[in-house]
N, C-alpha and C positions, 0 to 999 in steps of 0.2 A: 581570544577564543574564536570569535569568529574567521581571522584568518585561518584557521584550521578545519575549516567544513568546506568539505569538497561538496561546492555547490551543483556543481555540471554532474554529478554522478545522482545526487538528489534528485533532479528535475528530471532528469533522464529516466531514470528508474518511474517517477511517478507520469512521468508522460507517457511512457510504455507501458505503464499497468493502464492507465485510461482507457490508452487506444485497443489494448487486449480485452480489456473489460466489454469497452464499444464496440468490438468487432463481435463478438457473442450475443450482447444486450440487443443490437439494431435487428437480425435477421429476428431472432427468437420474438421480439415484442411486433413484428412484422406480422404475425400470423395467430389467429387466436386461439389453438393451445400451446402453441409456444409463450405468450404470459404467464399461464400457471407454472410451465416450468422456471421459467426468468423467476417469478417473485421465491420460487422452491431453493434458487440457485446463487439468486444472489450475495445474500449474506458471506455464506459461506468463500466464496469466489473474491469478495472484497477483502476478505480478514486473511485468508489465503495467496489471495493476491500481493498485498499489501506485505504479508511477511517475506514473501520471497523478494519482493522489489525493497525491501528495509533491510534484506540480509544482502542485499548485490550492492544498496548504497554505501550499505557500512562495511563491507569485507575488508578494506582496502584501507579502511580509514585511521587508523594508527589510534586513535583516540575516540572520545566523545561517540562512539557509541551507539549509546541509545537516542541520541540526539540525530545523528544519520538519520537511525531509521525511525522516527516519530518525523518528522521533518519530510519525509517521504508520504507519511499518513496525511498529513498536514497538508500537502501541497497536490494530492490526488485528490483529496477530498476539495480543497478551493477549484483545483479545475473544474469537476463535476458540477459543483454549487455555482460555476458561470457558465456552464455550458444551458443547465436546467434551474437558473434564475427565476424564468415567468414561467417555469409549470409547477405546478400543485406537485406533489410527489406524497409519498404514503410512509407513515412513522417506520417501515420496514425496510426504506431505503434511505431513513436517517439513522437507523440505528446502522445497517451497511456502511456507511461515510465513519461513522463513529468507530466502527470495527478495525475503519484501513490504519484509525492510527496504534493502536492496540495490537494489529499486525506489526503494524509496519517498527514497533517498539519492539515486540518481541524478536522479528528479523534482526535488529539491533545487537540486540540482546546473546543473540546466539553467535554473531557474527565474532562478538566481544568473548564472547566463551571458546570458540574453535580457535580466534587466533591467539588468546592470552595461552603464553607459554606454560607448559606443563612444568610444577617442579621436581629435581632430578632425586632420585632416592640417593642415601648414602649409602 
């Protein structure tokens, strides 16, 4: 089984969501009401995030799925949690991390629905 997870499309995908992610987070938490809108934005933005980068891992992937793209969640979420190891962070950007993989499942999910073959009428 594992030889069949396209790993380089996984990591790829959730190093892109990071750095999309970061390139928004950094200016915005920059300036003090740019936080209110970060904490307003971010949920949504990770579970959002997260599916579009779980529907790009898994497009391609012949198989497994939802496993692509939970595997995406998984692995956006570890980078975050070593990026922001030593800082305190707030249950609002744990429940965010929790979101990417529930994105990144349902990204999966859909990837597995658009490309499973329609059957033909008689």
């Amino acid at each position: 089984m594992l030889h069949r997870i396209r790993w380089l499309s996984i990591v790829g995908a959730a190093v892109v969501l990071e750095l999309v992610l970061l390139a928004l987070a950094l200016p915005l938490n920059k300036s003090a009401s740019g936080r209110a809108v970060l904490v307003a934005i971010v949920v949504p933005l990770c579970g959002s995030g997260a599916f579009l980068a779980g529907w790009w891992a898994a497009r391609r992937a012949g198989t497994l799925f939802l496993i692509h793209g939970v595997l995406v969640g998984v692995i956006a979420a570890l980078i975050y949690a070593g990026l922001t190891w030593t800082v305190s962070l707030p249950a609002l950007y744990i429940l965010a991390n929790c979101l990417k993989l529930v994105g990144g499942a349902a990204g999966g999910l859909t990837a597995r629905s658009v490309a499973r073959p329609k059957p033909r009428a008689a």
